[in-house]
N, C-alpha and C positions, 0 to 999 in steps of 0.2 A: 457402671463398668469401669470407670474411670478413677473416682473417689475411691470403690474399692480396693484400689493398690495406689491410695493418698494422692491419685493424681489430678488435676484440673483439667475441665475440657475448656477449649479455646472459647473465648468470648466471642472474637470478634475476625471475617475474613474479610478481606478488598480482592474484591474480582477488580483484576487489569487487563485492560484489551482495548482493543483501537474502535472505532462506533461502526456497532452495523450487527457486531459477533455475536451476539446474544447473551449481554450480561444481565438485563433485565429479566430475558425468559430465563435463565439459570434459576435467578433468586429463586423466581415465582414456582418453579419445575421442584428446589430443593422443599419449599413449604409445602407443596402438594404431594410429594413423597413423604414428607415428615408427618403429615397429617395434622399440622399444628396449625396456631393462628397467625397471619402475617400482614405487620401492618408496615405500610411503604408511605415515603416519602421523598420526595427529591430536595435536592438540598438548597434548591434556592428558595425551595417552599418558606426554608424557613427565617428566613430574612427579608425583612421589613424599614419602611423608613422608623421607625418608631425605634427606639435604640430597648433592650429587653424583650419584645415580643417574640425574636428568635429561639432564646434561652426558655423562655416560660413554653413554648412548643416542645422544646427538646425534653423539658420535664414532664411534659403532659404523654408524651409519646413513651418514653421508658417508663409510666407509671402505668398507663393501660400494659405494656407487654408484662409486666411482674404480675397485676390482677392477672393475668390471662396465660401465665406462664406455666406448660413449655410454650415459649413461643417465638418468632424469625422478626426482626428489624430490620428494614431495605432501606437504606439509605442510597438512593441514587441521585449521581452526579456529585458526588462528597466534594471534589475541589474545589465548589463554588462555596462552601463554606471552612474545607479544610487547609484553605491555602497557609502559609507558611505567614506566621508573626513576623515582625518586624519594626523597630523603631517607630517608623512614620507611620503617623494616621490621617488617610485623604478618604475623604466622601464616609463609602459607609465600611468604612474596615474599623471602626469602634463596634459598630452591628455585631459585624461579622465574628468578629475575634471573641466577644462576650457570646457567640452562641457556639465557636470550636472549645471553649473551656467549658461550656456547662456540658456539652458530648465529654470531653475529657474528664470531668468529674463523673458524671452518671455510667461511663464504662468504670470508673475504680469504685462505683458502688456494688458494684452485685458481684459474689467471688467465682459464680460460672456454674454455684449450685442452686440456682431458681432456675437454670433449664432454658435463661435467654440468649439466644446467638444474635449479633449483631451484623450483618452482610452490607457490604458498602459496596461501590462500583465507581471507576474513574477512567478516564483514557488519558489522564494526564495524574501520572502518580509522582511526577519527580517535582511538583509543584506544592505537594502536600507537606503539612509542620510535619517535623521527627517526632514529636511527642503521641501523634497519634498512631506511630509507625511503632513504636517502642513495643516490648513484650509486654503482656497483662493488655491490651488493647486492638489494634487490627496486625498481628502480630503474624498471622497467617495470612499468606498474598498467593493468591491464584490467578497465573495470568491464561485469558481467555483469549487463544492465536487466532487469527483468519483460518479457516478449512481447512483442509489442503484435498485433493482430489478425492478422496472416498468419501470424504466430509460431504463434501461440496454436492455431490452425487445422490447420498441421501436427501439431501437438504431439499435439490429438486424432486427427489419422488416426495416429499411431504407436500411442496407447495404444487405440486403436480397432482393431486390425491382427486378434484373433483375438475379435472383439467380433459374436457377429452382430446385424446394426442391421438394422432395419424401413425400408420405401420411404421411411417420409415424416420419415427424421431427417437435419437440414441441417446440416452441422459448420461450415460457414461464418457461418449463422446462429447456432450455437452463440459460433462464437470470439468475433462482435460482439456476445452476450451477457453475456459473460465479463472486461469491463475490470479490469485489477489482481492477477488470479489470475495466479500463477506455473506454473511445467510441472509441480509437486510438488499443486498445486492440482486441476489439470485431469488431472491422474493418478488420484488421488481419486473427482472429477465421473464417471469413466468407470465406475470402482467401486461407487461409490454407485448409478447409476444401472441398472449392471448387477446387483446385491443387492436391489432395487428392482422392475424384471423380474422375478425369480427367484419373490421372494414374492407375486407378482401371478400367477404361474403360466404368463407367458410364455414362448413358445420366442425371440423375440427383442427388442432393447431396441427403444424408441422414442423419439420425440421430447419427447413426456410423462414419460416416466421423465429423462430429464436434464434436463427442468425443473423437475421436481417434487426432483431430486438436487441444483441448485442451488440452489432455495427451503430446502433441508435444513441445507445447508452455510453458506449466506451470512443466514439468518432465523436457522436453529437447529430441530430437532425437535418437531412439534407436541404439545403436553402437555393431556392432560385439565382441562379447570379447570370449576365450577360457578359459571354467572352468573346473577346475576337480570336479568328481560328490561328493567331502565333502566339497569344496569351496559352491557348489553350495546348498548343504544340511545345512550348518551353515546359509549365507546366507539367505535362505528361514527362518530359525528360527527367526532369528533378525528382517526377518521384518514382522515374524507371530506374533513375542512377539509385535509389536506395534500393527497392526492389533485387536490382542485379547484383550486389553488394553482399543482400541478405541469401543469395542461391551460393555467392561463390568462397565468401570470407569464413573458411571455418571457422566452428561453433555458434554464428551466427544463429540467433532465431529466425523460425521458418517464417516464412511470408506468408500470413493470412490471405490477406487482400490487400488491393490498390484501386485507388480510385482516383478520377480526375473531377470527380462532382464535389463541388464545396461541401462540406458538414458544419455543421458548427461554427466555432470563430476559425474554425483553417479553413483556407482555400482547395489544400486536397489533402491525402493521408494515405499515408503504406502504413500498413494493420500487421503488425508483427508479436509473433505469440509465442512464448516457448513450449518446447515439447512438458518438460517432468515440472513439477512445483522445486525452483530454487532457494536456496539457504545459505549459499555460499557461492562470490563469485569470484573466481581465477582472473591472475590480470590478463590473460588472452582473451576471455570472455568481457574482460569491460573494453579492451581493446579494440574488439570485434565489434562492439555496440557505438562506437566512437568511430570507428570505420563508417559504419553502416550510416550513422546519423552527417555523414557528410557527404555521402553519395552524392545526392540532393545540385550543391555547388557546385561539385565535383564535376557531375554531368553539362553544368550548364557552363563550365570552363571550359570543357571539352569540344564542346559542339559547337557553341557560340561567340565563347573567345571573350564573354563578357562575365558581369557578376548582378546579381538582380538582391533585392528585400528580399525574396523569398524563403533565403535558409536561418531568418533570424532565431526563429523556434528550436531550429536543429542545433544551430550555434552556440545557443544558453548551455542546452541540455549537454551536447558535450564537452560544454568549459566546466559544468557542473559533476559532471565525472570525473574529468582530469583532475581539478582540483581536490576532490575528494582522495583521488589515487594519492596525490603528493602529501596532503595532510593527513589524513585520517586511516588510510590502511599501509604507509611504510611500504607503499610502491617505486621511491624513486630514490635511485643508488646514489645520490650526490648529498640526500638528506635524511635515509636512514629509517629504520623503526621509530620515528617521532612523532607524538602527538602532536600535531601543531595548528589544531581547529579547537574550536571549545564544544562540548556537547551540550551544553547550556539549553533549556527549553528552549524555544522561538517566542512563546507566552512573555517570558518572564524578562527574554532579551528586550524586544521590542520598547524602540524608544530611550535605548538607553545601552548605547556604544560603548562598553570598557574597553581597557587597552589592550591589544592586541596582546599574545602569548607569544610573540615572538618577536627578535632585532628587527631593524630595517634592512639588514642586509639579507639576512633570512627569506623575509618578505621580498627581497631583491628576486633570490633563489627560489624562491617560491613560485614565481611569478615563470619566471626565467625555464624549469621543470614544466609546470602548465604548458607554456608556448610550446615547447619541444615537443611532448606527445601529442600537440592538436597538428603540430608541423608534420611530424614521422606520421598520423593517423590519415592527413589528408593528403601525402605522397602516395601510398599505400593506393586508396579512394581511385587519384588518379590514377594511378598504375595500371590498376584491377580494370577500371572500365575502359579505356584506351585500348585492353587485351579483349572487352568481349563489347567493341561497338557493333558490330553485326546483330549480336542480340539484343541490345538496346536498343538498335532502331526497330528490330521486328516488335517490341515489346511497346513502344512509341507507338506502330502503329496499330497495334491491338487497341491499345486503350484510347488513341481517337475513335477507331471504330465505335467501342463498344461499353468507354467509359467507366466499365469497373470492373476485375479481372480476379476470379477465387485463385485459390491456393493450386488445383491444379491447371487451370486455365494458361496461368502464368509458367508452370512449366514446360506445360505443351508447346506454348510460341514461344518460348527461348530455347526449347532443347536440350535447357542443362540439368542437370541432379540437384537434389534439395544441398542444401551445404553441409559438409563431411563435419561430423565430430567434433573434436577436440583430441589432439592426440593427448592421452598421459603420458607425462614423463617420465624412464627409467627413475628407482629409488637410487642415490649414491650409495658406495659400499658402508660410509659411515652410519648413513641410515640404515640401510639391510641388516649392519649388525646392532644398532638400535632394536628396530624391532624382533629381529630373533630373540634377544636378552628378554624383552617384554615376554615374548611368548611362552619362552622357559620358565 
């Protein structure tokens, strides 16, 4: 089809996607439609200490697919063999480099009319040489996203297929629980929750058990700890001030859950979930997130008049947004639409400090912007719960009670409404007539 109007069909694609998405089943999904043969390999397979054993593989591999052609090459995990050349030679990158050039050779040997496609797969594509990126080679890039809800929804009715589920479990409600987990994820969710049943003594899973399998997976394992009962009463406040935070700070995400029972490496955790799958975040909305993740102190300024270790986690997390605001998305009016982070792999960073992309005084400003919106985010914090101590303490004492408090549990003993929207704001006239001209 292709030849016939002198055209080439593509040799060679790299599926891109983060681990978990399904780039392997892809391959193996496109050879079983194809009906051809499909020989796979990963890529550290083929490197060895022995300096050529690599290359002499990569010949023996494209010589069976040409015998056996039409036919699919899986290269999985290419970056451990396709990393980018470079001057320096340490350990085994003479290996390595003599087995990306004989792939580089053996893709310029076959012109695309023996019928072999080449399929690679990576979650670190910015790490790979250009030479194998170039046209005539993996020239077609297919990036493989996380779900996103309807996805995500199928995904559990397949691993759901020999699962027997109880009336009241809603996989639809599951998937819009579930933002950001991959299919290798909700593979898991279906396991856990079915292990979960099991030791409950159920004959079938339920809706509970995969909530209780995703509080496992995404909080971490609840672990025995001895508190004493003002350990346990501060506690509870720190993670009602986020809780209250999440009901009142528009466009906040909804408050799953809250717990005062240790999980994992945290001592408690507010389970916060967005409604729709996100793509794009508004500075209100990281505002809101940054708000929320302060409650925590906030609370414990309020009541106690002191300040504890407790909000070290929270702290990170929203110096880790601010800073992102001021560098990386052109959130702060003093320094403008400017790039001023480097995007640079963390791979390839690591170990190895260059010089910063910006003055010292920049860095100054830099710094200086950070402070200010962690300052204005945790005035706000105060603000908001000072205005609803009343529900905070009834919310205080739910969660000594009862220690761990769902989505609508928490509303009922506070009384409040889930938090309002996000208002959009009016277009300016400039823009109105912007888009009318688009439209015309």
């Amino acid at each position: 089809k292709y030849t016939r109007l002198g055209g080439t069909a593509p040799k060679g694609v790299l599926l891109i996607g983060a681990p978990g998405t399904g780039k392997t089943l892809l391959a193996r999904a496109i050879a079983g439609e194809a009906g051809v043969p499909f020989f796979s390999m990963s890529g550290a397979e083929f490197v060895e200490m022995i300096v050529g054993v690599g290359a002499a593989r990569v010949r023996d591999l494209f010589k069976q697919a040409r015998e056996n052609a039409p036919a699919i090459i899986f290269i999985d995990e290419i970056d451990s063999i396709g990393r980018a050349r470079g001057p320096m030679s340490i350990g085994g990158s003479s290996e390595q480099e003599q087995t990306l050039n004989q792939i580089l050779t053996e893709m310029d040997g076959f012109s695309g009319r023996e019928g072999v496609i080449v399929l690679a797969a990576t979650n670190q594509p910015d790490v790979l040489d250009k030479a194998l990126l170039r046209p005539g080679r993996f020239d077609r890039r297919v990036v493989v996203n996380l779900p996103d809800k309807i996805g995500r929804k199928a995904i559990l009715e397949v691993h759901t297929r020999k699962v027997p589920l109880a009336g009241d479990v809603d996989l639809a409600d599951l998937a819009a629980t579930t933002p950001g987990l991959s299919g290798a994820d909700l593979k898991n969710l279906v396991n856990e929750a079915a292990l979960l049943a099991a030791r409950r003594g159920q004959d079938d899973v339920r809706q509970k058990d995969f909530l209780d399998a995703l509080e496992k997976i995404v909080l971490g394992p609840e672990r025995p700890l001895l508190l004493t009962h003002d350990d346990r009463e501060r506690i509870a406040y720190h993670e009602g001030g986020h809780a209250i935070l999440g009901l009142v700070v528009p466009g906040a995400d909804p408050v799953h859950r809250v717990t005062i029972v240790p999980r994992g490496q945290a001592l408690v955790v507010t389970y916060q979930r967005p409604q729709t799958d996100r793509y794009n975040y508004p500075e209100a909305y990281l505002r809101a997130k940054i708000v929320g993740m302060l409650g925590g102190r906030a609370a414990e300024e309020i009541v106690y008049g002191t300040k504890t270790t407790g909000a070290e986690s929270d702290i990170e997390q929203a110096t880790n947004i601010a800073r992102n605001m001021v560098t990386r998305w052109g959130m702060s009016d003093k320094l403008g639409m400017v790039q001023l982070a480097s995007r640079q792999n963390g791979y390839l960073a690591a170990g190895f400090a260059g010089p910063k992309p910006f003055s010292e005084e920049t860095g100054r400003t830099i710094d200086a912007e950070v402070q200010r919106i962690i300052d204005e985010c945790h005035a706000d914090a105060m603000r908001l719960l000072a205005a609803r101590r009343k529900e905070l303490d009834a919310l205080v004492a739910a969660l000594l009670a009862r220690e761990t408090l769902g989505e609508q549990e928490i509303l009922e003993v506070t009384g409040l409404p889930p938090a309002p929207e996000l208002a959009s704001r009016p277009l300016s006239e400039a823009a109105l007539a912007a888009r009318d001209r688009t439209r015309s």
